[in-house]
C-alpha positions in Angstrom: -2.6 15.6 -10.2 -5.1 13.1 -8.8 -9.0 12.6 -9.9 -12.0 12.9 -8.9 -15.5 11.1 -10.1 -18.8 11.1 -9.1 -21.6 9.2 -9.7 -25.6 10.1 -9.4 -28.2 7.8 -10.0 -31.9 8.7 -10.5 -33.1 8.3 -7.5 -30.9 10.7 -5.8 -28.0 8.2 -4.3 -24.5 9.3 -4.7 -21.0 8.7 -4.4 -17.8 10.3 -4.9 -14.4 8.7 -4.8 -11.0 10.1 -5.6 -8.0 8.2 -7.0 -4.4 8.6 -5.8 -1.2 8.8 -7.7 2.1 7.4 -7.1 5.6 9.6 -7.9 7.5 6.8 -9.2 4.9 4.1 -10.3 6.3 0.8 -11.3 7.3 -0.8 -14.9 4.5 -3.3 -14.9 1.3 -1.2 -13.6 -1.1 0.1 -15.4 -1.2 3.2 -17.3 -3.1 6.4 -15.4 -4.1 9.5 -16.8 -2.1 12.1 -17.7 -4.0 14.8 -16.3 -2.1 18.1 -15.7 -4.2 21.0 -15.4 -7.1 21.3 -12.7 -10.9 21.6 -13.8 -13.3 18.9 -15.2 -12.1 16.5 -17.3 -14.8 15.8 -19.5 -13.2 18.9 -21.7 -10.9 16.4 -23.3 -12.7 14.3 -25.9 -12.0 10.5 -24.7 -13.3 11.7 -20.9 -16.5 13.3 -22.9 -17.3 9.8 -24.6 -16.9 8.0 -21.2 -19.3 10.6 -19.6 -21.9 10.6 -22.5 -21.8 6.5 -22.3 -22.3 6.5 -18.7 -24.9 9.2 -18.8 -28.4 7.3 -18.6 -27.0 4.1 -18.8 -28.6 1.2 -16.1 -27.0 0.8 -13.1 -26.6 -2.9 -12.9 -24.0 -4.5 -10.5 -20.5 -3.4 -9.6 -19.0 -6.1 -11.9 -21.2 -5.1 -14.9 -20.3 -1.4 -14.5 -16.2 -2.3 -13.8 -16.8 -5.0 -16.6 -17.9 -1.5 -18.8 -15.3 0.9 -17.8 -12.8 -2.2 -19.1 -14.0 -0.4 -22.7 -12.2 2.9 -21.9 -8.5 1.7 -20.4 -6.8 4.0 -22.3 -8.3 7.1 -19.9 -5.6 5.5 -17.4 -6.9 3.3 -14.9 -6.5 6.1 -11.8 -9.9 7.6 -13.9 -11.3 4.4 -13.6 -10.5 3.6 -10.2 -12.6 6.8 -9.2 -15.5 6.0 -11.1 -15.4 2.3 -9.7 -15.5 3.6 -6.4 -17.9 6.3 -7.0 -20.2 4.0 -8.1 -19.5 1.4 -5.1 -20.2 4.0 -2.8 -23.3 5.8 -4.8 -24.8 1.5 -4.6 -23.7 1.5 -0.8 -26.2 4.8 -0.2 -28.6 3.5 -2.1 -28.5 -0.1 0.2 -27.5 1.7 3.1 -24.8 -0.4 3.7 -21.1 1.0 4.6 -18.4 0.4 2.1 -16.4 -2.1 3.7 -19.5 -4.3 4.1 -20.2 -3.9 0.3 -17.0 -5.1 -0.6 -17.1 -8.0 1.7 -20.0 -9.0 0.3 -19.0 -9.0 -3.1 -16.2 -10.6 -2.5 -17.3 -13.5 0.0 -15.3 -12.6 3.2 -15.9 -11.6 6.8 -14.3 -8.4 7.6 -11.2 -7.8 9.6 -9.1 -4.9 10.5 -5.5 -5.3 9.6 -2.4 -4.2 11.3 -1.1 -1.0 10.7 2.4 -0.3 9.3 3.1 3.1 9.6 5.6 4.6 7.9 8.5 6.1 10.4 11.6 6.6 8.0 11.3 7.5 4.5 14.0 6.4 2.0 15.1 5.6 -1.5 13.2 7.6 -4.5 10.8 9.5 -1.3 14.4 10.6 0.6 16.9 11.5 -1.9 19.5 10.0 0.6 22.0 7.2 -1.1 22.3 5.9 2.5 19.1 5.3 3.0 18.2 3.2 -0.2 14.8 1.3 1.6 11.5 3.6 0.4 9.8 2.8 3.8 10.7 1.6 7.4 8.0 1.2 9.4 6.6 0.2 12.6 4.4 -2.6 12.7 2.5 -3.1 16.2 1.3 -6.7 15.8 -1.0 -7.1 19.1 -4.3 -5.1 21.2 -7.0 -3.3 19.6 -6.3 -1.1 16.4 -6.9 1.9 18.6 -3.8 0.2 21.2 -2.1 -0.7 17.8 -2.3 2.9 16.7 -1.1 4.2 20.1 2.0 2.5 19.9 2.9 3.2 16.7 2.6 6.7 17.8 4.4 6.5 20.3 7.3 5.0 18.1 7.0 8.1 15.6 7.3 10.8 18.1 10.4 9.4 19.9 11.9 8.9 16.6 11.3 12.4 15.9 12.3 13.6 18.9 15.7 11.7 18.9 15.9 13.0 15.1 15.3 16.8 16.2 18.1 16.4 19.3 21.0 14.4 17.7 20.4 15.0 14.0 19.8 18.3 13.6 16.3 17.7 12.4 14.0 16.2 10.3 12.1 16.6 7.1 9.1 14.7 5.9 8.3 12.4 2.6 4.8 13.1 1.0 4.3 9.8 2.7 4.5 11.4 6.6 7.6 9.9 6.9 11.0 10.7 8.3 13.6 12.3 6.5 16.7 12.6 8.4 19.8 14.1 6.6 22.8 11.8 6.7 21.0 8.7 8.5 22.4 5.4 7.2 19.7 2.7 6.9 21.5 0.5 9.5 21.0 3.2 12.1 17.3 4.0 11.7 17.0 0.2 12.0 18.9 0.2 15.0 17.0 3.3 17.0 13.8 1.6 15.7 14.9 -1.4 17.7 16.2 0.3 20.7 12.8 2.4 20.9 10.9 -1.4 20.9 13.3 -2.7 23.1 13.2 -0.2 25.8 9.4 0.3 25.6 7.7 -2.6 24.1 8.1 -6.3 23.4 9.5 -7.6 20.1 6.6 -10.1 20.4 4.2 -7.3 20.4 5.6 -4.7 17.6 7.9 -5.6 15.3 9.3 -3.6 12.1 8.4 -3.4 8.0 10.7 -2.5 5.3 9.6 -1.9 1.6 13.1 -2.1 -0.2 11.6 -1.1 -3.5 14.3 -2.8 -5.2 12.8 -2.2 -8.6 14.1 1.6 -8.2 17.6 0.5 -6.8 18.3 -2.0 -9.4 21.0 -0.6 -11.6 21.3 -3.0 -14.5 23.1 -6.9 -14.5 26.8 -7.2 -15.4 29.2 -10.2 -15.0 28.5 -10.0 -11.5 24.5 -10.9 -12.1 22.0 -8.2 -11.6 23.5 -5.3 -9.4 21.4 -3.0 -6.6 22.4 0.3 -5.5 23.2 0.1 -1.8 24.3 3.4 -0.1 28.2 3.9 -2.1 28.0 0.0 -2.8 26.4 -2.1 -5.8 25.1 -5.4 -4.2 25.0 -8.6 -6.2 21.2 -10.4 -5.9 23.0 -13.0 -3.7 25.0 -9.8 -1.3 21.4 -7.8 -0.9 19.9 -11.4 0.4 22.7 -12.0 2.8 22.1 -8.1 3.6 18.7 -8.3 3.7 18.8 -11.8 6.2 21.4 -10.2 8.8 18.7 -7.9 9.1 16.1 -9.7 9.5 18.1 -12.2 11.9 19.0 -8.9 13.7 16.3 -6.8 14.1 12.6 -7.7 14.9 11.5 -7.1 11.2 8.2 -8.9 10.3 7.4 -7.2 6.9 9.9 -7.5 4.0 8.6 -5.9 0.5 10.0 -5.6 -2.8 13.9 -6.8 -2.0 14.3 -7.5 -5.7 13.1 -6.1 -9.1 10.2 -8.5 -9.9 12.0 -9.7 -13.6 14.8 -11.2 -10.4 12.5 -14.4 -9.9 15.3 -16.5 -9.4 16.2 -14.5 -6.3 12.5 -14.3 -5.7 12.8 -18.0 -5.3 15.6 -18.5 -3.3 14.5 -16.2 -1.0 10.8 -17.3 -0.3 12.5 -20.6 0.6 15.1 -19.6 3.2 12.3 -17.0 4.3 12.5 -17.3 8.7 9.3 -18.4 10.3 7.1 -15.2 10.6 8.3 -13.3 8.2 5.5 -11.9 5.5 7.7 -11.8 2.0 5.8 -9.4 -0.1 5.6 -8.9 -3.3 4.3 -5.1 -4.8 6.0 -4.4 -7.9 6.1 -8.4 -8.5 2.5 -8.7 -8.5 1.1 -5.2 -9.5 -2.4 -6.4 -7.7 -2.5 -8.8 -11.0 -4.9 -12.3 -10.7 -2.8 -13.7 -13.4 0.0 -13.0 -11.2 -0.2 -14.7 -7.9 1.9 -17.2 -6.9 2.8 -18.4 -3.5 6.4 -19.3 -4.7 7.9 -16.4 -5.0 5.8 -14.8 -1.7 3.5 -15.2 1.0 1.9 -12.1 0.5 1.1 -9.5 -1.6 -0.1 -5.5 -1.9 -3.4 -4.5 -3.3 -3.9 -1.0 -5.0 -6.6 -0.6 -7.2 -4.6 1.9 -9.4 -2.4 -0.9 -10.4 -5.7 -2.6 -11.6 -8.0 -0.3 -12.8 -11.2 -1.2 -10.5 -13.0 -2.3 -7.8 -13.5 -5.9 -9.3 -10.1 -6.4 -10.5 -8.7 -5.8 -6.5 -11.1 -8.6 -5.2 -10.4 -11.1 -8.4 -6.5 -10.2 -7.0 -7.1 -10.4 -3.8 -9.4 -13.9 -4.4 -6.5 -15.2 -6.1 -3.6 -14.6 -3.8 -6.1 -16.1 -0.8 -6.3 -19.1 -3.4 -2.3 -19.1 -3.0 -2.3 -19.2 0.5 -1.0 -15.4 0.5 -1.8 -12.3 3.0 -2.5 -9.1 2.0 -1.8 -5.5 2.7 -3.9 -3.0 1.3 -2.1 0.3 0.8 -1.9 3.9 -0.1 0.2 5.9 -3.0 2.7 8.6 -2.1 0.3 11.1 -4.4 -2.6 10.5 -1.9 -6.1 12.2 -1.2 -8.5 13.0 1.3 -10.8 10.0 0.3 -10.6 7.0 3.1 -11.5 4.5 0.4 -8.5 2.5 1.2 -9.4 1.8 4.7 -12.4 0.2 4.0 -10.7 -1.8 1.1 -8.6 -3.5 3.6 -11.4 -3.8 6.2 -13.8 -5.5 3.7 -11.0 -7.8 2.2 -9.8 -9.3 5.7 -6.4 -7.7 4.8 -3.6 -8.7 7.8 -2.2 -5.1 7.1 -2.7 -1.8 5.6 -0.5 0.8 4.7 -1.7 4.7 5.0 2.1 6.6 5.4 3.0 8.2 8.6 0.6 9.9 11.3 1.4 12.8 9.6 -2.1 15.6 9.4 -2.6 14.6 5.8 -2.6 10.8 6.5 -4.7 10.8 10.1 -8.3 11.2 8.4 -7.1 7.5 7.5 -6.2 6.6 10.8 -9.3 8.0 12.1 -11.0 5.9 9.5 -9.8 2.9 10.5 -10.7 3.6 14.1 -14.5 4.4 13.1 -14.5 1.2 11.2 -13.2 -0.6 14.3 -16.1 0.4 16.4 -18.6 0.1 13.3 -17.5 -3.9 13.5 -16.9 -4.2 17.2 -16.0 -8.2 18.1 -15.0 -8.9 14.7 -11.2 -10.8 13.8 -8.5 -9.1 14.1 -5.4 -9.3 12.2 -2.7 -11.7 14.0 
């Protein structure tokens, strides 16, 4: 179950903020909440303390109140996310300033809205299908307005589909919005991405992301070095590179995350070096939206979830520190998502090149539509390249 928090101060301003979950959460994040049961938390005694220390306290900034909730880490950091949030957004109606402005101001940055990448097919621990061992492929429309970006991406999805429903017998859908077809091998939905882009579009224009996950496909290391699960085939770290190049050197991919469990460095390595010109390498489960983390060897960019964290501050010290690297950034959801649009103006207010909400499916669009009220909100501001 996911949490809610909100936060009143005295003279009336507000904010409420919700913190997502993820179904398969990686070794190195943070500990959340085990919350099970629905009603108000504050029943349980270590949420009662945190409520009766927060009661009547002073407001203060955003980094004194995340610098408090540090005290209470062991409520799980998707409890503190929601109060971090809930009190960014009770300060922003107090100021009368939208989120994504607050957070660029904290965190000394221009706004920018990033590129989409919107989940088409869903894979790995969010299929069930051996064949298709990549948690996310997704279309990444890398030129126009956000609102053009959007339409295109779209316009991607529902072909997809449609192609899905006529030669596949159908289609399921991930708690992400994404594809599920029965039977499809990853090489093919690479492939009918491809032809779609092809056919319609310009590679120069949209291009493809994969998030490998590799972290959840690693099955151990043998003689052989470590081994990845495949489809029916374990993959040395040196086969899922050469795997993982062909495609690249094949299809119009732009966005490679997670191809190998972040304790692989060496591969980590070896790959940021060979990586082709335009390719973002991105590290999620490496860096676990950790400062201490950051490194520009092993990646040129890096995803930012504040439940990996624990709070507003800790994002933008991550965020600060990859941009100290030289990194991008991509701001993105959980598969146990909400209904708040938090996220969006995270990536807005950090200058992120690229946000992931899931698919344009009706539980992921009050995102989309976010993002398109934030684009006219900052009208003739940078856009993502």
């Amino acid at each position: 179950m996911t949490v809610e928090a909100e936060i009143r101060f005295a003279d009336g301003a507000t904010g409420v903020a919700s913190a997502p979950i993820a179904i398969a959460p990686g070794r190195r994040e943070r500990a959340r909440a085990d919350v099970t049961r629905l009603g108000a938390l504050d029943e349980a005694p270590a949420f009662a303390e945190l409520r009766d220390r927060i009661t009547g306290t002073s407001a203060g900034t955003q980094r004194d109140f995340d610098e408090f909730l540090e005290e209470f880490s062991a409520v799980g950091a998707n409890v503190l996310v929601a109060l971090s949030v809930a009190f960014a957004r009770a300060r922003c109606a107090a100021l009368g300033t939208p989120l994504s402005a607050y957070i660029a101001a904290d965190a000394g940055i221009s706004p920018r809205l990033p590129v989409p990448l919107v989940n088409v097919f869903s894979g790995g621990i969010h299929g069930g299908d051996p064949f298709m061992p990549f948690q996310e492929i997704m279309v990444a429309p890398m030129s126009g307005s956000l609102h053009d970006r959007l339409r295109v991406a779209l316009a991607v999805y529902e072909e997809l589909e449609a192609q899905a429903r006529l030669h596949h017998g159908g289609c399921g859908y991930s708690s992400a919005g994404g594809l599920r077809v029965r039977g499809m091998v990853f090489e093919d939905a690479l492939a009918e991405i491809t032809a779609v882009i092809d056919r319609r579009f310009s590679r120069d224009d949209v291009g493809i992301g994969i998030d490998v996950a590799a972290e959840h496909l690693r099955r151990g290391t043998g003689r052989r070095g470590t081994e990845y699960a495949i489809g029916d085939e374990l993959l040395t770290e040196r086969q899922l590179g050469e795997l993982l190049t062909g495609l690249v050197a094949k299809h119009p991919i732009r966005y490679l995350e997670d191809p190998y469990d972040p304790a692989d460095v060496a591969s980590w390595k070896d790959f940021a070096g060979q990586r082709p010109d335009g390719l973002y390498l991105c590290g999620d489960d490496l860096f676990v939206t950790d400062e201490r983390r950051m490194t520009g060897e092993l990646a040129n960019c890096t995803v930012i979830k504040l439940t990996q964290c624990g709070t507003l501050t800790r994002g933008i010290r991550a965020a600060l520190a990859a941009r100290a690297e030289g990194m991008a950034l991509c701001v993105s959801h959980r598969s146990g998502e909400t209904e708040d649009c938090g996220v969006c103006d995270l990536a807005v207010g950090l200058a992120s090149e690229f946000i992931k909400v899931g698919g344009p499916s009706a539980d992921r669009m009050a995102k989309y539509n976010q993002l398109i009220r934030l684009e006219a909100g900052l009208d003739g501001v940078r856009r993502a390249p």
